[in-house]
C-alpha positions as CSV (number, residue, x, y, z in Angstrom):
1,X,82.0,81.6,95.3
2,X,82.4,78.1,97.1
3,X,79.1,76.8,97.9
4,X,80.0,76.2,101.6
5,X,80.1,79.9,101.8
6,X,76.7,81.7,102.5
7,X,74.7,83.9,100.1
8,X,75.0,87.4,101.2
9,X,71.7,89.8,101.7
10,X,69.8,90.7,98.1
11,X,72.6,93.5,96.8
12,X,74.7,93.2,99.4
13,X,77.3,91.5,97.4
14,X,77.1,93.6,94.0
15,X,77.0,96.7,96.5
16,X,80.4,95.7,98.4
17,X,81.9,94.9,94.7
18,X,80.9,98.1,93.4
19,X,82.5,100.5,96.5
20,X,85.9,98.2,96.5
21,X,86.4,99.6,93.2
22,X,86.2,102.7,94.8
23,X,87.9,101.7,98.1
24,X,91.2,100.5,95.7
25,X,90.7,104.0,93.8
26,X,91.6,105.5,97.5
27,X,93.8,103.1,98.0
28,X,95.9,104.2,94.9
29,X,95.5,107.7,96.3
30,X,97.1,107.5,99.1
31,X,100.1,105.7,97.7
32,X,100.6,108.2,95.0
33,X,100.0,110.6,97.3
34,X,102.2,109.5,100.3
35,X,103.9,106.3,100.1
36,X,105.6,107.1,96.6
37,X,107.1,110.5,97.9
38,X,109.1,109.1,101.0
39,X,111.4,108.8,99.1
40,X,112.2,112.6,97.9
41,X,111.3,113.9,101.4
42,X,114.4,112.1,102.7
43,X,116.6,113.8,100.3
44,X,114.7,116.7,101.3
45,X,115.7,116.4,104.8
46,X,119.5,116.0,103.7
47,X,119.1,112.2,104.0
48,X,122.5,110.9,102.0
49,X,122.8,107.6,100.1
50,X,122.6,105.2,103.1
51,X,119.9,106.9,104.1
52,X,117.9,107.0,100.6
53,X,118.5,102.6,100.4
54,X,116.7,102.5,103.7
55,X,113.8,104.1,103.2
56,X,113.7,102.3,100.0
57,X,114.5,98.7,101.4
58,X,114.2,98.8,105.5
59,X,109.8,99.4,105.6
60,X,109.2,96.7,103.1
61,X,111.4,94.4,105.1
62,X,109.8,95.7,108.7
63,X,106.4,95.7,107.1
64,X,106.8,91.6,107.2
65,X,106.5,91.7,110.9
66,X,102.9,93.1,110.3
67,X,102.2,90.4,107.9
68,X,103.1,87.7,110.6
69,X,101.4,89.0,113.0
70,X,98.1,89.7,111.4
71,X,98.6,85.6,110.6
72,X,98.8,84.6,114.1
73,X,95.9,86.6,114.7
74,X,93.6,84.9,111.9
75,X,94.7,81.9,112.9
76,X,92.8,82.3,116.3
77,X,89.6,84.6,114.4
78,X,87.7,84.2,111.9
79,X,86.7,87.5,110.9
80,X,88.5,89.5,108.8
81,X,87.3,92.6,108.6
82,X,88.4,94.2,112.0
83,X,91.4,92.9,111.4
84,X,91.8,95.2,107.6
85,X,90.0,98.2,109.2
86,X,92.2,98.7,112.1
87,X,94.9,98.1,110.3
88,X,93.8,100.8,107.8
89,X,93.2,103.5,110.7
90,X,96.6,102.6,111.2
91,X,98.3,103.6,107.6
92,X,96.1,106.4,108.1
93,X,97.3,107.2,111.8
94,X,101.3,106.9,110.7
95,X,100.6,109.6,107.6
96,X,98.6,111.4,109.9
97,X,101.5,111.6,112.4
98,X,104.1,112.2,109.8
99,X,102.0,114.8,108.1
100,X,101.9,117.0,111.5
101,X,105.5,116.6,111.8
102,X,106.6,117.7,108.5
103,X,104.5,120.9,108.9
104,X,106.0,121.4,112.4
105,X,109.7,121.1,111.0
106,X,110.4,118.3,113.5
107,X,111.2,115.3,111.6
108,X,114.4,114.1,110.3
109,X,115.6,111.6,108.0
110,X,115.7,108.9,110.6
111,X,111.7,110.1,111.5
112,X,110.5,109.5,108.2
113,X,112.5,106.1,107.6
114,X,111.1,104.9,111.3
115,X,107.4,106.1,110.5
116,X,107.5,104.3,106.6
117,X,108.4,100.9,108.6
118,X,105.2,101.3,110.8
119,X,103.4,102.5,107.4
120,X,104.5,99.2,105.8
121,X,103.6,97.0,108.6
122,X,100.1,98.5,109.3
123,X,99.8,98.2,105.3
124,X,101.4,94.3,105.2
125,X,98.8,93.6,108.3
126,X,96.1,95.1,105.9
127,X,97.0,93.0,102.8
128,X,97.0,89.6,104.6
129,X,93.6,90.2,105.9
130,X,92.1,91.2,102.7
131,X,93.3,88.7,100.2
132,X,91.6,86.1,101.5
133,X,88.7,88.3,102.8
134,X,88.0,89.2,99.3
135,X,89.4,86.0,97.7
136,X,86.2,84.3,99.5
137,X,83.9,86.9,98.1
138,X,84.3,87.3,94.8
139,X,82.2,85.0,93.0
140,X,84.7,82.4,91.0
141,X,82.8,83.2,87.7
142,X,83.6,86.8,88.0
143,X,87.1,87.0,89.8
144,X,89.3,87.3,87.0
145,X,87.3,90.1,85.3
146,X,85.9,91.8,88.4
147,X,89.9,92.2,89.9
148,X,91.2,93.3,86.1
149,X,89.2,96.4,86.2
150,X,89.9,96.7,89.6
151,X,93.2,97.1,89.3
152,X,92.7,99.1,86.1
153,X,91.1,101.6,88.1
154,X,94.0,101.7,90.8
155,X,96.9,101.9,88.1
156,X,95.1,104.9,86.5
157,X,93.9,106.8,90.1
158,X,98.1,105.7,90.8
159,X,99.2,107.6,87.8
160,X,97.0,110.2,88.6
161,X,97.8,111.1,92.3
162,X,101.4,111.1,90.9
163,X,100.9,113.8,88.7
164,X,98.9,115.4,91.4
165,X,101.5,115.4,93.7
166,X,104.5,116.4,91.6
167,X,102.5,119.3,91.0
168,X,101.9,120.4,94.4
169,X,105.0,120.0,95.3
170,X,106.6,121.9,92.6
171,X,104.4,124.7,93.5
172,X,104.9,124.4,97.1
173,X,108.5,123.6,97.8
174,X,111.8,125.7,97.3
175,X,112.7,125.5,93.7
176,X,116.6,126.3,94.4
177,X,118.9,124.4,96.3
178,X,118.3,125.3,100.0
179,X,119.4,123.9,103.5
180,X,118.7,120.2,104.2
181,X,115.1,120.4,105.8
182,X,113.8,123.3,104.2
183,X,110.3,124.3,102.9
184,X,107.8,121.3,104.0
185,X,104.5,122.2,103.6
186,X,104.2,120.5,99.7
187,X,104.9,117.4,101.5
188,X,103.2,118.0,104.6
189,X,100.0,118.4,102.9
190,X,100.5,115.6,99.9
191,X,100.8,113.2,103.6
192,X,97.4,114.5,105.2
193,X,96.1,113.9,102.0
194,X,97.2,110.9,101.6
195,X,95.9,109.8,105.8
196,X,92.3,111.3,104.3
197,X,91.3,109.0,101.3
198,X,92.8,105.5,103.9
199,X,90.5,106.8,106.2
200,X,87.7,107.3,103.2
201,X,89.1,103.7,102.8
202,X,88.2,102.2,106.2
203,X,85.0,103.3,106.1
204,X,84.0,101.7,103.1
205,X,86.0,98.7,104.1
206,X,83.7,99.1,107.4
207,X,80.7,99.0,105.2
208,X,81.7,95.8,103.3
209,X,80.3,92.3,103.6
210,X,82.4,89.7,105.1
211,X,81.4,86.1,104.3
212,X,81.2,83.7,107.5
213,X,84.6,81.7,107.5
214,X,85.5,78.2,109.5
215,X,87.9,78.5,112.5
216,X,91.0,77.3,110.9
217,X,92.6,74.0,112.0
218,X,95.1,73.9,114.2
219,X,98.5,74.3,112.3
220,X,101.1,71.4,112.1
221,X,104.0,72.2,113.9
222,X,107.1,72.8,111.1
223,X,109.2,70.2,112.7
224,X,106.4,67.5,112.7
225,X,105.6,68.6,109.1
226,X,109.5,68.6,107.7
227,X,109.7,65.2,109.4
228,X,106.9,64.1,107.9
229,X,106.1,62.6,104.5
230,X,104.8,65.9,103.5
231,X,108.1,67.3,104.1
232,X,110.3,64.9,101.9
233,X,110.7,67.5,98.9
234,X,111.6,70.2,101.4
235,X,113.9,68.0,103.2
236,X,116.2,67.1,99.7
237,X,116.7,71.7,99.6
238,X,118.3,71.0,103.1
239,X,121.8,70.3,102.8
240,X,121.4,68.4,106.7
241,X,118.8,66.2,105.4
């Protein structure tokens, strides 16, 4: 941990390790449990090719949107945490919403690609206030080691929830071919599911220390900067310069 940054309470910082494992274990759960089956509920709704490439392309690309604007807002506060928790509720809110929906038969296609762009911007929004949330907590000695099994735990909980939810479904939904926008309630629940663990996830996120951070400097205005002698690399990519 840099030495600038203050020590945390007596257990405070082994404590917030310990339920981030747990907190990406949700994480993972949702995703398995919601994110990975937009996908197949498209089709389900009679969603053709076209419609199949969007839902597979269009969030990620939305979702940036989230990630720029949850910059612009560090940029002008230095906590983090608010921003990651809100932004959680919000994941939580769109699966919420689209989970309600599904069980009420009035989504479509266009619905579910519309709700996975706001899914992927709250979740963007998330990651960019995180990173370096967690990036400043993790002692330097420990990082590597400490995120491996992390991230062990979320590929296995991933793998998991997969097979959890290919089960339900296969219980749950219509087994023949049917009309475009039949059955539902597999999906319906897999998403409510899926809104319960991010919520499970904000509050431990709620819970978790957040080292003290400098305001950030103000930021060099792009045009200064490419005129600048910092920019003379970028300026020889630039077939103007």
């Amino acid at each position: 941990m840099d030495q600038r940054t203050p020590r945390p309470p007596k257990g405070e910082l082994r404590r917030t390790l310990r339920r981030s494992v747990i907190e990406g274990t949700l994480y993972a759960g949702m995703v398995a449990l919601g994110e990975l089956w937009f996908v197949a509920d498209v089709v389900r709704l009679g969603g053709g090719a076209l419609e199949v490439v969007l839902v597979a392309t269009l969030p990620l690309a939305m979702g940036s949107l989230g990630a720029l604007a949850a910059l612009r807002h560090l940029g002008s506060d230095v906590r983090r945490r608010p921003l990651v928790v809100a932004s959680v509720l919000g994941q939580a809110g769109v699966l919420a919403l689209l989970s309600a929906l599904t069980l009420a038969g009035s989504v479509g296609a266009a619905g579910v690609i519309a709700l996975a762009c706001l899914y992927q911007a709250f979740g963007q929004a998330a990651a960019t206030g995180w990173s370096p949330w967690f990036g400043d907590l993790v002692p330097a000695a420990v990082r590597g080691r400490y995120f491996g099994r992390r991230t062990g735990w979320v590929h296995g909980a991933t793998f998991g929830g997969l097979l959890v939810g290919g089960t339900v479904l296969h219980l749950l939904e219509p087994r023949a071919a049917v009309a475009a926008g039949a059955g539902g309630m597999g999906y319906a629940l897999l998403f409510a599911a899926a809104a319960a663990f991010r919520v499970a996830s904000a509050a431990l996120l709620h819970t978790a220390w957040e080292p003290a951070r400098e305001r950030p400097p103000s930021a060099e205005p792009y045009s200064a900067w490419l005129l600048g002698p910092h920019g003379r690399s970028a300026r020889r990519l630039l077939p103007v310069a």
